[in-house]
C-alpha positions as CSV (number, residue, x, y, z in Angstrom):
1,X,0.0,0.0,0.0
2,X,1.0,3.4,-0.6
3,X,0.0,7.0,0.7
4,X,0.0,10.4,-0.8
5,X,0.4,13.6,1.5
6,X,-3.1,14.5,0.9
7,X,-3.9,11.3,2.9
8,X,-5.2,8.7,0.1
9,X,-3.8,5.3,0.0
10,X,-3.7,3.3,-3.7
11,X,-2.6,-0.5,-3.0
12,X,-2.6,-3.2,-6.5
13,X,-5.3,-6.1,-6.4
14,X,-4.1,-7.8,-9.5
15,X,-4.1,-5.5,-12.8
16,X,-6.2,-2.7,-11.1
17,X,-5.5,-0.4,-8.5
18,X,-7.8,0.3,-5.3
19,X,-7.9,3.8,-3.7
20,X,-9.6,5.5,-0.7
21,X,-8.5,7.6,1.9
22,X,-6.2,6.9,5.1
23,X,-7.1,5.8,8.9
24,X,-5.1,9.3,9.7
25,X,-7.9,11.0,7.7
26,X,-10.9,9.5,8.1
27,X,-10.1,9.6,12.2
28,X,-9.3,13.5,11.1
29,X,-12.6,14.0,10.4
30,X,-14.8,12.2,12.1
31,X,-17.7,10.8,11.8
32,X,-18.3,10.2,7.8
33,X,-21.9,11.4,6.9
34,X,-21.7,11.4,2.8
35,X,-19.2,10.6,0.2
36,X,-19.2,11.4,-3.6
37,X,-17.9,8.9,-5.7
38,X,-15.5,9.9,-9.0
39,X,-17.7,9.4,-12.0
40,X,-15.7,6.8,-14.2
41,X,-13.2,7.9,-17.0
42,X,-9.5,9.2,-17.3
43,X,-8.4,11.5,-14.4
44,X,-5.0,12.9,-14.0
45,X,-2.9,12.6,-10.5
46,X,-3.6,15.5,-8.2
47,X,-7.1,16.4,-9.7
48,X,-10.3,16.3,-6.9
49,X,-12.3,13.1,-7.7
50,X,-14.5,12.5,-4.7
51,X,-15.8,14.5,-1.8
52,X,-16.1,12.6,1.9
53,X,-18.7,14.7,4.0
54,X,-18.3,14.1,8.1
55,X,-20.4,15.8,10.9
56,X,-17.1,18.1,11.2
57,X,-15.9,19.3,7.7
58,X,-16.2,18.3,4.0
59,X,-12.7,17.2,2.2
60,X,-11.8,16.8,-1.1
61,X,-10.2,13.2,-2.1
62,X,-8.2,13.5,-5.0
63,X,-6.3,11.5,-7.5
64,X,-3.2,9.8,-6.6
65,X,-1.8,8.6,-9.7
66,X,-3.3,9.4,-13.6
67,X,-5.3,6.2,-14.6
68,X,-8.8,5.6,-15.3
69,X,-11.6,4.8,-12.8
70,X,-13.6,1.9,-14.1
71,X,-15.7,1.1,-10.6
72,X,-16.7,2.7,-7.5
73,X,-17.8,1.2,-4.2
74,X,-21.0,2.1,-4.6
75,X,-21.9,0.4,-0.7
76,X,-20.3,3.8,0.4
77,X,-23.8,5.8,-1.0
78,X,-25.9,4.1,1.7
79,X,-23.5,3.3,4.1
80,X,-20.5,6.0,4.4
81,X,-19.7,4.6,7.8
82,X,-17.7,2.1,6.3
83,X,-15.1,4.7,5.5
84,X,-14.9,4.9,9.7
85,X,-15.2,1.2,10.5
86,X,-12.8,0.2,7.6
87,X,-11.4,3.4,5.5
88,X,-8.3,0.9,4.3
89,X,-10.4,-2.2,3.5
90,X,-14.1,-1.7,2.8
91,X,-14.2,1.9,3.0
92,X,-12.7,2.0,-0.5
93,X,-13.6,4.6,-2.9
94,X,-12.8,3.3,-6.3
95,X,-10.9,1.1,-8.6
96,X,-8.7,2.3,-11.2
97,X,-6.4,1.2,-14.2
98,X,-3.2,3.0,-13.8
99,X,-1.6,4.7,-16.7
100,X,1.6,3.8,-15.2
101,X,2.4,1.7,-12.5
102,X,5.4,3.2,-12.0
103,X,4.0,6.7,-10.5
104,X,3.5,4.7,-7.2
105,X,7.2,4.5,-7.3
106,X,6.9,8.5,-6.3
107,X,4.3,8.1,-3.1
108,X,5.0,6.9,0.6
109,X,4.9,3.8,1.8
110,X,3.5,2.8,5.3
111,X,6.4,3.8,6.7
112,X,7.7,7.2,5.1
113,X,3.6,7.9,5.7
114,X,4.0,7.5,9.3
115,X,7.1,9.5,9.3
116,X,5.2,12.1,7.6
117,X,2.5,12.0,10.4
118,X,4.7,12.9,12.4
Protein backbone atom coordinates (compact mmCIF):
# COMPACT_ATOMS: atom_id res chain seq x y z
CA UNK A 1 0.00 0.00 0.00
CA UNK A 2 1.04 3.37 -0.65
CA UNK A 3 0.01 6.95 0.74
CA UNK A 4 0.04 10.39 -0.76
CA UNK A 5 0.43 13.55 1.49
CA UNK A 6 -3.11 14.45 0.89
CA UNK A 7 -3.90 11.27 2.86
CA UNK A 8 -5.16 8.72 0.08
CA UNK A 9 -3.84 5.30 -0.04
CA UNK A 10 -3.67 3.34 -3.70
CA UNK A 11 -2.59 -0.51 -3.03
CA UNK A 12 -2.63 -3.16 -6.52
CA UNK A 13 -5.31 -6.10 -6.40
CA UNK A 14 -4.15 -7.79 -9.52
CA UNK A 15 -4.12 -5.50 -12.77
CA UNK A 16 -6.23 -2.72 -11.07
CA UNK A 17 -5.54 -0.40 -8.53
CA UNK A 18 -7.77 0.35 -5.34
CA UNK A 19 -7.94 3.76 -3.68
CA UNK A 20 -9.59 5.45 -0.71
CA UNK A 21 -8.49 7.59 1.91
CA UNK A 22 -6.18 6.93 5.05
CA UNK A 23 -7.13 5.77 8.90
CA UNK A 24 -5.09 9.33 9.72
CA UNK A 25 -7.93 11.01 7.71
CA UNK A 26 -10.93 9.51 8.14
CA UNK A 27 -10.06 9.58 12.15
CA UNK A 28 -9.28 13.55 11.12
CA UNK A 29 -12.58 13.98 10.43
CA UNK A 30 -14.82 12.22 12.12
CA UNK A 31 -17.71 10.75 11.85
CA UNK A 32 -18.29 10.20 7.77
CA UNK A 33 -21.87 11.42 6.90
CA UNK A 34 -21.75 11.44 2.78
CA UNK A 35 -19.25 10.62 0.18
CA UNK A 36 -19.25 11.40 -3.61
CA UNK A 37 -17.94 8.92 -5.67
CA UNK A 38 -15.54 9.89 -8.97
CA UNK A 39 -17.70 9.42 -12.05
CA UNK A 40 -15.74 6.76 -14.18
CA UNK A 41 -13.15 7.95 -17.04
CA UNK A 42 -9.50 9.23 -17.25
CA UNK A 43 -8.38 11.52 -14.35
CA UNK A 44 -4.99 12.91 -13.97
CA UNK A 45 -2.88 12.58 -10.47
CA UNK A 46 -3.61 15.46 -8.22
CA UNK A 47 -7.13 16.44 -9.68
CA UNK A 48 -10.32 16.30 -6.92
CA UNK A 49 -12.31 13.11 -7.72
CA UNK A 50 -14.52 12.51 -4.71
CA UNK A 51 -15.82 14.49 -1.80
CA UNK A 52 -16.10 12.65 1.90
CA UNK A 53 -18.67 14.66 4.03
CA UNK A 54 -18.33 14.06 8.07
CA UNK A 55 -20.45 15.84 10.87
CA UNK A 56 -17.09 18.13 11.18
CA UNK A 57 -15.91 19.32 7.74
CA UNK A 58 -16.18 18.26 3.95
CA UNK A 59 -12.67 17.18 2.18
CA UNK A 60 -11.79 16.78 -1.14
CA UNK A 61 -10.20 13.23 -2.05
CA UNK A 62 -8.17 13.49 -4.95
CA UNK A 63 -6.33 11.45 -7.50
CA UNK A 64 -3.23 9.76 -6.56
CA UNK A 65 -1.76 8.59 -9.69
CA UNK A 66 -3.25 9.35 -13.63
CA UNK A 67 -5.30 6.25 -14.57
CA UNK A 68 -8.78 5.60 -15.30
CA UNK A 69 -11.56 4.80 -12.82
CA UNK A 70 -13.59 1.91 -14.12
CA UNK A 71 -15.70 1.15 -10.58
CA UNK A 72 -16.72 2.72 -7.51
CA UNK A 73 -17.81 1.21 -4.22
CA UNK A 74 -21.04 2.09 -4.61
CA UNK A 75 -21.90 0.37 -0.70
CA UNK A 76 -20.31 3.76 0.44
CA UNK A 77 -23.80 5.76 -1.03
CA UNK A 78 -25.94 4.08 1.74
CA UNK A 79 -23.45 3.27 4.12
CA UNK A 80 -20.49 6.01 4.36
CA UNK A 81 -19.72 4.63 7.75
CA UNK A 82 -17.70 2.09 6.29
CA UNK A 83 -15.12 4.73 5.51
CA UNK A 84 -14.88 4.85 9.69
CA UNK A 85 -15.20 1.22 10.52
CA UNK A 86 -12.84 0.18 7.64
CA UNK A 87 -11.44 3.41 5.47
CA UNK A 88 -8.35 0.87 4.31
CA UNK A 89 -10.37 -2.16 3.46
CA UNK A 90 -14.14 -1.70 2.83
CA UNK A 91 -14.22 1.85 3.05
CA UNK A 92 -12.69 1.95 -0.49
CA UNK A 93 -13.55 4.60 -2.89
CA UNK A 94 -12.78 3.35 -6.34
CA UNK A 95 -10.88 1.12 -8.62
CA UNK A 96 -8.68 2.29 -11.19
CA UNK A 97 -6.45 1.19 -14.25
CA UNK A 98 -3.19 3.00 -13.76
CA UNK A 99 -1.64 4.72 -16.68
CA UNK A 100 1.62 3.82 -15.19
CA UNK A 101 2.41 1.68 -12.54
CA UNK A 102 5.40 3.18 -12.00
CA UNK A 103 3.95 6.72 -10.45
CA UNK A 104 3.50 4.74 -7.22
CA UNK A 105 7.17 4.51 -7.33
CA UNK A 106 6.88 8.48 -6.35
CA UNK A 107 4.34 8.12 -3.13
CA UNK A 108 5.03 6.94 0.59
CA UNK A 109 4.87 3.78 1.83
CA UNK A 110 3.48 2.79 5.32
CA UNK A 111 6.43 3.76 6.73
CA UNK A 112 7.73 7.17 5.14
CA UNK A 113 3.65 7.88 5.74
CA UNK A 114 3.99 7.50 9.34
CA UNK A 115 7.10 9.54 9.28
CA UNK A 116 5.24 12.12 7.57
CA UNK A 117 2.52 12.02 10.36
CA UNK A 118 4.70 12.89 12.39
Amino acid sequence: MKYTKEHEWIRQEGNLAVVGVSNHAQEALGDVVFVELPVPGFLSAGSECAVVESVKAASEVYMPIDGEVIEVNDMLTDEPSLVNEDAEGAGWFFKMIPASWDDLDDLMDEDEYKDYLD
